[in-house]
N, C-alpha and C positions, 0 to 999 in steps of 0.2 A: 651893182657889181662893177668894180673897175676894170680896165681895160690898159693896156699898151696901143700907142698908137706909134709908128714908125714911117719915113720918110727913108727910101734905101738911098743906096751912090755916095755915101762919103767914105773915103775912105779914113782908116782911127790911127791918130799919134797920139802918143803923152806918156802918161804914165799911170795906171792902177792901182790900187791898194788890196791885196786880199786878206778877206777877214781870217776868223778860227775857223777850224774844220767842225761843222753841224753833225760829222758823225762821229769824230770822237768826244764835242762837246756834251750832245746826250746822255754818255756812257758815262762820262766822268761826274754828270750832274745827279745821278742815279746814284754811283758810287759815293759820291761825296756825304750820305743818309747814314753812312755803315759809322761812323764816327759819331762820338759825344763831344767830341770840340770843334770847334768851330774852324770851316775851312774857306779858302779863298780863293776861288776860281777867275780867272782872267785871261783875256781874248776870246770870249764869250762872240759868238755868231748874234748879231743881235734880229733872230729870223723867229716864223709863227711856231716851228716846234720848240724851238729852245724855250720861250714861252710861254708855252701849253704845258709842258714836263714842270716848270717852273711852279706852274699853278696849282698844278698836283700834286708834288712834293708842299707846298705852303698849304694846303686842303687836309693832308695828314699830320699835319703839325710841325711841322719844321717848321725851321725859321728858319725864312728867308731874304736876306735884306740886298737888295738890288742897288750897288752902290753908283751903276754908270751903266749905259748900255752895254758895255763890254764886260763888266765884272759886278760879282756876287759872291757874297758870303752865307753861307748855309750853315746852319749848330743841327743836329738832326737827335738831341737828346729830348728835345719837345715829340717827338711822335709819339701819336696816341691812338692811332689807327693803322692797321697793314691790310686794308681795304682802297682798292686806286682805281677808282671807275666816273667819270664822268663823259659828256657828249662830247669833250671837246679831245680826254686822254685814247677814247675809242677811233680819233681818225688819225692818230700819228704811229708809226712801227715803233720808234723806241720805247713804248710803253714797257715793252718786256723787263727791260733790263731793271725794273722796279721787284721783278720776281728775286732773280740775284739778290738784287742787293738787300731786300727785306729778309729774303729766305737766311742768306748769310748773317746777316745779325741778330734778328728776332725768331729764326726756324719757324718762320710761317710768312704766307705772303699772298694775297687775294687781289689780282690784276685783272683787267679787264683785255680780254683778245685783243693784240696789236692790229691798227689799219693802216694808215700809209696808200701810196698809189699803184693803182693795180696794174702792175708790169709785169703780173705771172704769181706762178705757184709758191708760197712764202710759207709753208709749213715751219711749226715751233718744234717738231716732234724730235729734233735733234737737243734742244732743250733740257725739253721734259725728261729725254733718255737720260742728259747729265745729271740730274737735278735726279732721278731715281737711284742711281748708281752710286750717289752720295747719300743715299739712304731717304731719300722724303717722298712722301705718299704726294701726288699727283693727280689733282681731277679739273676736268674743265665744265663747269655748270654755270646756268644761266649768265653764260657771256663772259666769266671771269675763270683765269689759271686761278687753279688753288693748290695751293702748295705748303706742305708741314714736314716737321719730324724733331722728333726729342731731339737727335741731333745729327749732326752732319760730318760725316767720317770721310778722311781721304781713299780717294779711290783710282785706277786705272781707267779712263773713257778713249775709245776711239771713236771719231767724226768721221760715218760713214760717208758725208762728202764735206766739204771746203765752206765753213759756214762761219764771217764773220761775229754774225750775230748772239751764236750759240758759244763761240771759243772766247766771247767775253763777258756772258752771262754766266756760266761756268766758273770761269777765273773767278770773277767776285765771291760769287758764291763759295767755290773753295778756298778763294785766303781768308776766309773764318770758321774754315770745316775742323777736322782735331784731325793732323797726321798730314801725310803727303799725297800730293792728287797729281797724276801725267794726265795731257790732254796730249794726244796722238792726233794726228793730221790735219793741226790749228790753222786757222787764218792765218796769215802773215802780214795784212794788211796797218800801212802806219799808226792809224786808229787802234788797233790792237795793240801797238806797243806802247802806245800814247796813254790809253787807260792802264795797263800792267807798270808804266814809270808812276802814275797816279798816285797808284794804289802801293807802292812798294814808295812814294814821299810819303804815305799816311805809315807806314811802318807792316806794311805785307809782305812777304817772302816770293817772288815772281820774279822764275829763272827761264830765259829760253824765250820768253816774247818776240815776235819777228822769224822765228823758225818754224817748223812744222813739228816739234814738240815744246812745251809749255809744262814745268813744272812750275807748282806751289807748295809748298808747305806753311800749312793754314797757324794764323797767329789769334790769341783771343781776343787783341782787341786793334782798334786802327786810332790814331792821334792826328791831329792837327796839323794842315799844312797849306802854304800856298800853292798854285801851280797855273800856269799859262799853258792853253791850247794851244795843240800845231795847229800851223794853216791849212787851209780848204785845198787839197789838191782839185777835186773837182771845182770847183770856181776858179782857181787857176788854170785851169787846162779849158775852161768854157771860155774867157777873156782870151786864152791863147787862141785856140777855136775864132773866135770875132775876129782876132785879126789878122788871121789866115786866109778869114773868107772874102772882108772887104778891101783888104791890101792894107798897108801904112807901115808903121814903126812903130809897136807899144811894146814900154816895159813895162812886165809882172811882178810887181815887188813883195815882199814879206814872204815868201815862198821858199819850200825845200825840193833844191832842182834833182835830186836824187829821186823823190816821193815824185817826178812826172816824168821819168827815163822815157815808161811806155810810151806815153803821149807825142812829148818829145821828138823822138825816133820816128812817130806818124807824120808828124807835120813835115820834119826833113825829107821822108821821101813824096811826101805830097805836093811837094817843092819850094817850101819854104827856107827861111836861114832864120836858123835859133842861136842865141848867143848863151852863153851860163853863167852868172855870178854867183858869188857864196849865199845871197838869199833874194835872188832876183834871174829871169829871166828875159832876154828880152827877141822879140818877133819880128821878123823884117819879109812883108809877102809883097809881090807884087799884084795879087790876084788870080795868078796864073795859074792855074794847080793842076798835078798831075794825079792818074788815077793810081789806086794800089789796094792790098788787102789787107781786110781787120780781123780777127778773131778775138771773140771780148774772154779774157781768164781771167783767175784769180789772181792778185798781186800776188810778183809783179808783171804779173799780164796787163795786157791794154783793159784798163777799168769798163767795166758794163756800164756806171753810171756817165762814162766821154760818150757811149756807141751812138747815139741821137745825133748829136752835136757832130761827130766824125763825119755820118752821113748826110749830113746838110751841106759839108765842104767836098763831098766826095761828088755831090748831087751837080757841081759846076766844075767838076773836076774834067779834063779833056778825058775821052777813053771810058772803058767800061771798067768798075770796080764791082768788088764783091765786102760784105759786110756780114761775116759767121754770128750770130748771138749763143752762146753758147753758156750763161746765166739764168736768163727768165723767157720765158716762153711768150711775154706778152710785150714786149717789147721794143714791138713794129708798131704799135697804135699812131702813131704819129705821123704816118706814112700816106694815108690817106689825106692829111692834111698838108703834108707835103709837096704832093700831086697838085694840090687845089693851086699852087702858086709855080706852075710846072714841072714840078721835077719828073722825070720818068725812072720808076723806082719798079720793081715786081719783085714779090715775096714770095719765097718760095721754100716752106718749112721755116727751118730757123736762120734764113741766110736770105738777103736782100741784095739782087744783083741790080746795079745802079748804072742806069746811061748817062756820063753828064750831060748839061744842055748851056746853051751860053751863058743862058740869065735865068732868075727868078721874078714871075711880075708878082705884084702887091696884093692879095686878098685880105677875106676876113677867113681865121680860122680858132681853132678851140684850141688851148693848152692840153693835153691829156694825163700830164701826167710831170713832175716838177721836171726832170731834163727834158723832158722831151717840149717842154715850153721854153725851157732855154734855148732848146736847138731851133724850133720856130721863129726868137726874135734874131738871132745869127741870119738865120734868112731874112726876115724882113732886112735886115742891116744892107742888106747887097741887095734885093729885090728893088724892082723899076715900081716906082708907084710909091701908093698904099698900103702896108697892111698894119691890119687891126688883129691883136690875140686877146680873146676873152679867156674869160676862167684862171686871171694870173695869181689868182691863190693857191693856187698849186706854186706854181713860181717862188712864192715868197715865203715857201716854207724851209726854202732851204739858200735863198739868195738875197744876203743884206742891200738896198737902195742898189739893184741891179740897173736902174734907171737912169739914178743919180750919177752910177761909175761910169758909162755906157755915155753920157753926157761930156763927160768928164775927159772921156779921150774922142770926142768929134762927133759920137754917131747924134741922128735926128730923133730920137725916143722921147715920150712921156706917157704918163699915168693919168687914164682919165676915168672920169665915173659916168658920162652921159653921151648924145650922141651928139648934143650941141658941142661938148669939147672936143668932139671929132671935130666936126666943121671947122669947129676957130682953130683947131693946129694945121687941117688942110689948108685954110687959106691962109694962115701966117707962112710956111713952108712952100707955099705953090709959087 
């Protein structure tokens, strides 16, 4: 099992690269199956989910040809199967979006329950309610959504709450239903607009994307196109995060400073200076950080997937802060691991009142969960010492050579598999 090993006290200059964004990457490689011609996706994340989904999609007969780590061509007129179950499709959340996009073109679609890291209650049931309302019978047995119907008619859906996942399982599925579909109280997250420009270069009808209504009017069929990912706002907002905590001057390149206002806006009153360019940001901390308050919403609220990360700079922040979760209920797991290396955190419901303290010393502690393993090695980055984070595959299911970038702009990090390569990086470092 490999391992992060970290040496804290540098502080990071240079400059980073961020990759595609892993959540509208999924969405759009899902999407990409609804077509008989052949399409070409580029700035591919090149992380364990995108290549898990990758495999699944080539398992039902696509074809897939993998032209670079960053880009792929998929023809999806090879599928022979609308069955998507393996051990490996059962531990990632975007399995879903396989029901879409099958349901949508072939009106049947047999997926295996999404997994993913458990940071709370993830019900599909807003899903299913779309995906019924457009007419298709719905069961879930032995471990897989099933999902049918002669056919798929537009319809009116309201999203009794705010559910990325659901308002773009949805959409696919309706731009090849017969007639016009509203989705009432849509995500508005960039991802979602990302997959709805997708899917409208394949020739879908997707009006209102980025809003809190979302129509379609569904097309019979979708053609052939190229299309490049936005970038990772979360890994640019984790990189910004790093160097907040450890002090320096890094710029964030490849990035839409719009897509990280929330963020943004946190690190200035936490007493940072952020600069803005047309696709670059850049961070200037001295380490000094002031305390303040988070509340995680819906974009464009301060993202749930920063709140980890937030609270690790908050954790050496002078003053007492407050941290609302007001997304997923399990969210604090990290926090006991947090303590392990000082911090003094107390949780209380869904809100983490934070004392800062000067420093972090060097532990060994567990990843729990993919941010919240990012927000672990952000502390090691500043922590006095040692520390060591096991279980980084979680990590790396959403964060390309985090090691390698993190290198890249000064910090002491590497990737080890044993505990001899502990040793030989403590005494190269000591």
């Amino acid at each position: 099992m490999e391992q992060y090993v970290i040496k804290g006290g540098n502080p990071l200059n240079g400059e980073v690269e961020i990759g595609g964004a892993k959540n509208a990457a999924l969405a759009i490689l899902a999407a990409a199956i609804m077509t008989d011609e052949t399409v070409t996706i580029e700035n591919l994340p090149n992380v364990r989910d995108i290549n898990v989904l990758l495999q699944a999609i080539a398992e039902i007969g696509a074809m897939v040809d993998r032209i670079d780590a960053h880009t792929v061509k998929i023809n999806g007129s090879f599928i022979k199967d609308v069955t998507v179950d393996n051990e490996f499709i059962r531990r990632i959340r975007a399995s879903y979006y396989l029901i879409g996009a099958l349901l949508g073109k072939y009106k049947k679609a047999e997926v295996a329950l999404p997994g993913g890291c458990d940071i709370g209650s993830r019900p599909i049931d807003l899903h299913i309610k779309g995906f019924r309302a457009m007419g298709a019978d719905v069961d879930i047995a032995h471990g897989l959504v099933i999902a049918e119907a002669e056919k798929l008619n537009g319809t009116h859906i309201y999203l009794d709450k705010v559910s990325v996942g659901a308002t773009i399982n949805i959409m696919m599925a309706a731009s090849m239903a017969e007639g016009k579909t509203v989705i009432e109280n849509a995500a508005k997250e960039p991802h979602v607009v990302d997959v709805a420009n997708f899917l409208n270069s394949m020739g879908a009808n997707i009006r209102g994307a980025g809003t809190d209504v979302i129509r379609i009017v569904g097309v019979e069929k979708l053609h052939k196109t190229e299309y490049s990912v936005i970038p990772d706002q979360i890994e640019a907002g984790t990189f910004m995060f790093a160097a907040a905590a450890a002090g320096g001057d890094v710029l964030v390149k490849d990035v839409i400073p719009k897509h990280l206002e929330a963020t943004t806006a946190k690190l200035v009153e936490a007493g940072c200076k952020v600069e803005e360019f047309d696709d670059a940001v850049r961070i200037i901390s001295d380490g000094k950080l002031h305390h303040t308050q988070v509340t995680t919403l819906p974009y464009p609220g301060f993202p749930t997937d920063m709140q980890p990360q937030m609270a690790v700079i908050l954790g050496i922040a002078e003053g007492t802060s407050t941290v609302t979760e007001s997304i997923f209920e399990n969210r604090f797991k990290y926090v006991d691991e947090l303590t392990r290396m000082g911090a003094n955190i107390k949780v209380e419901s869904n809100i983490a009142i934070i004392n800062g303290v000067a420093r972090y010393t060097g532990a060994r502690v567990n990843a729990p969960d993919l941010r919240a393993g990012a927000a672990l090695v952000i502390a090691g980055l500043v922590a006095e010492g040692i520390t060591v984070i096991d279980d980084i595959y979680f990590i790396e299911r959403g964060y390309e050579e985090f090691d390698q970038k993190l290198r890249g702009i000064g910090a002491q990090i590497e990737k080890v598999s044993d505990e001899k390569e502990i040793q030989k990086f403590i005494l190269k470092v000591s």
